[in-house]
C-alpha positions as CSV (number, residue, x, y, z in Angstrom):
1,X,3.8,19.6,-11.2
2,X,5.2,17.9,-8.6
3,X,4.2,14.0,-8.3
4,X,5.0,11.4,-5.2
5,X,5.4,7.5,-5.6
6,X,3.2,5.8,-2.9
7,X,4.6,2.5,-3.2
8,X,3.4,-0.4,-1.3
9,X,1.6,-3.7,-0.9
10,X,-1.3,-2.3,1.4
11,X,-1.8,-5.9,2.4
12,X,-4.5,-4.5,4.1
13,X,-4.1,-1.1,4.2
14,X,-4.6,0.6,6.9
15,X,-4.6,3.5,9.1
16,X,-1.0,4.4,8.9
17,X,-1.2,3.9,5.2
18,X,-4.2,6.9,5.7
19,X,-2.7,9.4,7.5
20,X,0.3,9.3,5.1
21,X,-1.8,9.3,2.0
22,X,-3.7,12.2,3.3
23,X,-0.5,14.2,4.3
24,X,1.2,13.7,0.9
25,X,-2.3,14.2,-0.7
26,X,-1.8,17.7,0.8
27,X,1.3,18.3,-0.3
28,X,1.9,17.1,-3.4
29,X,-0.4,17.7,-6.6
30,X,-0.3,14.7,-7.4
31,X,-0.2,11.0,-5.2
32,X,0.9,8.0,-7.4
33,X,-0.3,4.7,-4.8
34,X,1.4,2.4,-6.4
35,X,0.2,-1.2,-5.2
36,X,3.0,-4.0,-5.3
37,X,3.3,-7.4,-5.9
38,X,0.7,-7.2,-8.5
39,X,1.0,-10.5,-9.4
40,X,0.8,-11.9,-5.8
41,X,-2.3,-13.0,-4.0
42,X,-3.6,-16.0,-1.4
43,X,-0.2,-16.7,0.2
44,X,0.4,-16.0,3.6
45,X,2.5,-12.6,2.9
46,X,-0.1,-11.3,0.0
47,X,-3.1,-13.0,1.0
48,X,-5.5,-9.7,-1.2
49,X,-5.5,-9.5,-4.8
50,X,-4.3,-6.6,-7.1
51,X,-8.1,-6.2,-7.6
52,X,-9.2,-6.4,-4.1
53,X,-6.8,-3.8,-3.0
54,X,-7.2,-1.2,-5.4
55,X,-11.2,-1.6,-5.3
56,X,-10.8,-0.8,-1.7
57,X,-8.5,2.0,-1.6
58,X,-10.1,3.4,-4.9
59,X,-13.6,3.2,-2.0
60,X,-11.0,5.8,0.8
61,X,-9.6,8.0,-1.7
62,X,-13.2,9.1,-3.1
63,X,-15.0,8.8,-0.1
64,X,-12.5,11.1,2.0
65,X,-12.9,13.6,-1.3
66,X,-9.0,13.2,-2.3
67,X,-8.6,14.4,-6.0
68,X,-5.2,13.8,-6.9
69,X,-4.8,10.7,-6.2
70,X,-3.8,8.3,-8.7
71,X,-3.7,3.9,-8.4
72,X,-1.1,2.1,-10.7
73,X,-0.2,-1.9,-10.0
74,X,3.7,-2.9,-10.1
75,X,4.5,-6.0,-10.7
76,X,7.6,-7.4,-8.3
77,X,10.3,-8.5,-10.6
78,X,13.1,-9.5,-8.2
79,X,16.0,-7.4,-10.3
80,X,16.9,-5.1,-8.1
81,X,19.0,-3.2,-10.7
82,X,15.9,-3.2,-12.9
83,X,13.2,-2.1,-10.4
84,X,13.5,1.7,-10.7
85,X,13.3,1.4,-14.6
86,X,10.7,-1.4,-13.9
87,X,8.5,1.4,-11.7
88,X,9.3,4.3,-14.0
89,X,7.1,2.4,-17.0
90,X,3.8,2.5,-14.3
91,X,4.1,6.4,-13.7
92,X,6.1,9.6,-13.8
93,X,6.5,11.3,-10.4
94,X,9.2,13.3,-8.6
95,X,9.8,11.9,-5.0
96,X,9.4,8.2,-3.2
97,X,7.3,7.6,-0.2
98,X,7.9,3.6,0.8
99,X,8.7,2.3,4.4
100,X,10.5,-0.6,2.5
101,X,14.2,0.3,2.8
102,X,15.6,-1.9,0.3
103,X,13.0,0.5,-2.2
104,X,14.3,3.6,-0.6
105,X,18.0,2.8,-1.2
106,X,17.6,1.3,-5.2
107,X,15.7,5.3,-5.9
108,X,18.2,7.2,-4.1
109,X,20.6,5.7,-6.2
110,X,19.0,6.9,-8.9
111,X,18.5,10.2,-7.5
112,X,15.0,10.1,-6.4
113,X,14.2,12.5,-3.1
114,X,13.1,10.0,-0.6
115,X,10.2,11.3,1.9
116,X,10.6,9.8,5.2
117,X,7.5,8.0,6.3
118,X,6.7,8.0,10.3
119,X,5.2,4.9,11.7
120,X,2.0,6.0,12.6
121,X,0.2,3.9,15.4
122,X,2.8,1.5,15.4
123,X,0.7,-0.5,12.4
124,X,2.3,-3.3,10.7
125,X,0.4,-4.9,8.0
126,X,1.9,-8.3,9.0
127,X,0.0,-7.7,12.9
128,X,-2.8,-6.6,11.8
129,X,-2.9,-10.0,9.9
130,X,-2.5,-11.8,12.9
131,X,-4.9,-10.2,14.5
132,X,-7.6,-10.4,12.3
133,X,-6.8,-14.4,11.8
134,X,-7.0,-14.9,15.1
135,X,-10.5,-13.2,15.9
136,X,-9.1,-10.4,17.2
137,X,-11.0,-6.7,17.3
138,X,-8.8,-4.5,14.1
139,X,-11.6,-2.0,13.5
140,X,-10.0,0.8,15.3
141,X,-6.4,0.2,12.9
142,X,-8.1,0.3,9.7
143,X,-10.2,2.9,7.3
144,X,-14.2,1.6,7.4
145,X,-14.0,0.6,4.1
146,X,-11.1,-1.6,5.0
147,X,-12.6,-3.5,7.7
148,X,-15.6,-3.5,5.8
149,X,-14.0,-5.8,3.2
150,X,-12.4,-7.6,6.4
151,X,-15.7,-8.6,7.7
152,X,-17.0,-9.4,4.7
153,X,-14.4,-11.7,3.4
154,X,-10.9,-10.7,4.0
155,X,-11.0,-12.3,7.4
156,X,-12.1,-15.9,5.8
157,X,-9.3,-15.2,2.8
158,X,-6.1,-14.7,5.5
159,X,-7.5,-17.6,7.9
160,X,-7.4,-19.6,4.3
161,X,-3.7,-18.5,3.4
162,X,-2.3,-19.1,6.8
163,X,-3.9,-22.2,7.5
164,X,-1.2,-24.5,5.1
């Protein structure tokens, strides 16, 4: 069986984040998402909980009917030479899919394949946090359960953590 490592901190996730998940979905038998920063929430760079993030992408992956996809929370634990090890505890899969290069370089060291993400739509997590905290229409970069959550409270949450 052949098993990918989606690893990031989908703080929010969004459309980019879809269309990856969707082609890998395809691909692979199996799609590890594995959240990081675990631990982190209400700062500026994570304002979303563990909780809050999987709840929401838990709401895409059944509602877009994807079966073999899999959630998992990593803790960050700033040991670079510990990471992969770190990661390996949370789940077993064959290949890396992470836009973080700092990630892709410590699992090709330890021979992981690394799958080559394209930015799709140009998204960054970090604008579309701007632009939600500053009133800004997002609805077109994001899944509708994503925006959704936005409306409801994820708007107030990053106005809260940027407003120190």
């Amino acid at each position: 069986m052949k098993a990918v490592l989606f690893l990031g901190r989908f703080q929010p996730f969004h459309n980019g984040h879809l269309k990856v998940l969707e082609e890998l979905a395809e691909k692979y038998d199996k799609v590890v998402i594995a959240i990081g920063s675990r631990q982190h929430s209400r700062t500026k760079e994570n304002p979303f909980s563990f909780e809050e993030r999987r709840r929401v992408i838990e709401q895409i992956v059944k509602n877009r009917g994807i079966k073999n996809a899999e959630i998992t929370g990593i803790d960050d634990i700033n040991r670079n030479e510990e990471y992969v090890a770190h990661v390996e505890k949370h789940a077993r899969f064959d290949a890396v899919a992470t836009g973080n290069e700092l990630v892709k370089k410590l699992f090709r060291e330890k021979g992981y394949r690394i799958i080559e993400l394209p930015r799709y739509y140009e998204l960054h997590a970090e604008n579309l946090r701007k632009k939600v905290m500053e009133g800004n229409d997002f609805s077109e970069d994001v899944p509708e359960e994503v925006a959704e959550f936005l409306k409801e409270k994820g708007a107030e949450i990053i106005r809260r953590t940027n407003s120190g």
